[in-house]
N, C-alpha and C positions, 0 to 999 in steps of 0.2 A: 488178307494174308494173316495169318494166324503166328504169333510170335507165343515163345515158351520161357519163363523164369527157371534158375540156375541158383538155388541155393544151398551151397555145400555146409552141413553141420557141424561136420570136424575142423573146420576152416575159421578163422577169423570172422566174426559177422560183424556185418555192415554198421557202422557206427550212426544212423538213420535207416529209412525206408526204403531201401532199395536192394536188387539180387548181387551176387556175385557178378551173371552175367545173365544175358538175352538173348533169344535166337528170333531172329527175323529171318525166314526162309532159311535160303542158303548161309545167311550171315551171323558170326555169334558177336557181340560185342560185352567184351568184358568192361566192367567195374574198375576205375581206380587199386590198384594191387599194390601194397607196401610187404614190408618184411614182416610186420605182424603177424601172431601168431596163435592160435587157438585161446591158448590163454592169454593173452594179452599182453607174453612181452614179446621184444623183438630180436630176431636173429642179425647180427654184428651188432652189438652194442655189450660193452666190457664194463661190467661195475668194478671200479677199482677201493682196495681196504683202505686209499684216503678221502674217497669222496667222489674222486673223480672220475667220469665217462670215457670210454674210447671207443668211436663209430668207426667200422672198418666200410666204407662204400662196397668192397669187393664181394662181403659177404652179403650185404644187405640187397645189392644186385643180382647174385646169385639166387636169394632165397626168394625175390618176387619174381622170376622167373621159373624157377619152378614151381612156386604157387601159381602163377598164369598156364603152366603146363597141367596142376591136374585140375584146374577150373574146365579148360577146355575139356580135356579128360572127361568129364560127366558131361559135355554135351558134344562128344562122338568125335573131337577133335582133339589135336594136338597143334605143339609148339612151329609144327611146319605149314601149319596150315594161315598159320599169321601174315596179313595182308598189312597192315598198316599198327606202327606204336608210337603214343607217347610218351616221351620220356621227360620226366619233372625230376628235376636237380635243385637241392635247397642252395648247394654253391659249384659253379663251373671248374672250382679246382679239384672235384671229383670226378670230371669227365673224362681223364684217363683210366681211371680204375675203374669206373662204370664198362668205358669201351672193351676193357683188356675181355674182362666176363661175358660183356652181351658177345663178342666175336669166337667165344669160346659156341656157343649156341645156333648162332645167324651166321650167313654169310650172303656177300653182295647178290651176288646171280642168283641165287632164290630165296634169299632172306625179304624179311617185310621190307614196305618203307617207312623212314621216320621220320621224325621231328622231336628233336631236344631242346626241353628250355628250362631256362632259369625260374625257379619261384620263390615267392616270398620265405615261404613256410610250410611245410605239411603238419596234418592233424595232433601230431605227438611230437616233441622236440628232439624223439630221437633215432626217427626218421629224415634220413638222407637222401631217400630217392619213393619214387612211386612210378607205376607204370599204366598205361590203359592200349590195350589192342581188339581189335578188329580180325577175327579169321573168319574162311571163307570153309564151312564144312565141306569135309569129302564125298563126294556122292556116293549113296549106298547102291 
């Protein structure tokens, strides 16, 4: 079976060796997706004129969601085509405002299935959430 790499240029690139995403037959499997951003800052994160940060989850879930929407985008898919996500949370008292966004996009009866978990830490500290899915292309 012949699988195909996925590497989008205007996108965030991969902080190591590896694509955006993969296609194995019918199936794409994407990369790790954070809110990162081409240039390398991130969308919800607020520099404040004292010093200090303000992470909004709500944005930062929004923005790798639709980074996962135009990943698939380049390999013939889309956001409804998603079968299965992970969801990595630096802390669980984000998991309401994660939900409110991801339920704005999915929904139960044809949305993927998940699994949400707590992590230590992601790559950048100001990073709040990260994603990886699985869709299933459309047939041509």
């Amino acid at each position: 079976m012949s699988t195909e790499a996925y590497i989008l240029p205007d996108r965030a690139q991969a902080l190591a060796n590896y694509p955006h995403a993969r296609r194995v037959g019918d199936l794409i499997y994407v990369s790790g997706v954070s809110s990162r951003r081409f240039d390398n800052t991130h969308a919800g994160v607020v520099r404040n004129p004292d010093g200090t940060v303000e992470l909004d989850i709500r944005e930062q879930t929004r923005a790798v969601i639709e980074n996962i929407g135009t990943i698939l985008g380049t390999a013939g898919a889309g956001l409804v085509d998603v079968v299965d996500i992970l969801v990595m949370l630096v802390d669980m008292k984000d998991y309401a405002g994660m939900n409110e966004v991801y339920n704005e996009y999915f929904n139960a009866r044809t949305g993927p299935s998940r699994t949400t978990c707590a992590v230590h830490q992601l790559p950048h500290p100001n990073l709040l959430i990260e994603m990886k899915v699985v869709a299933c292309a459309p047939k041509s």
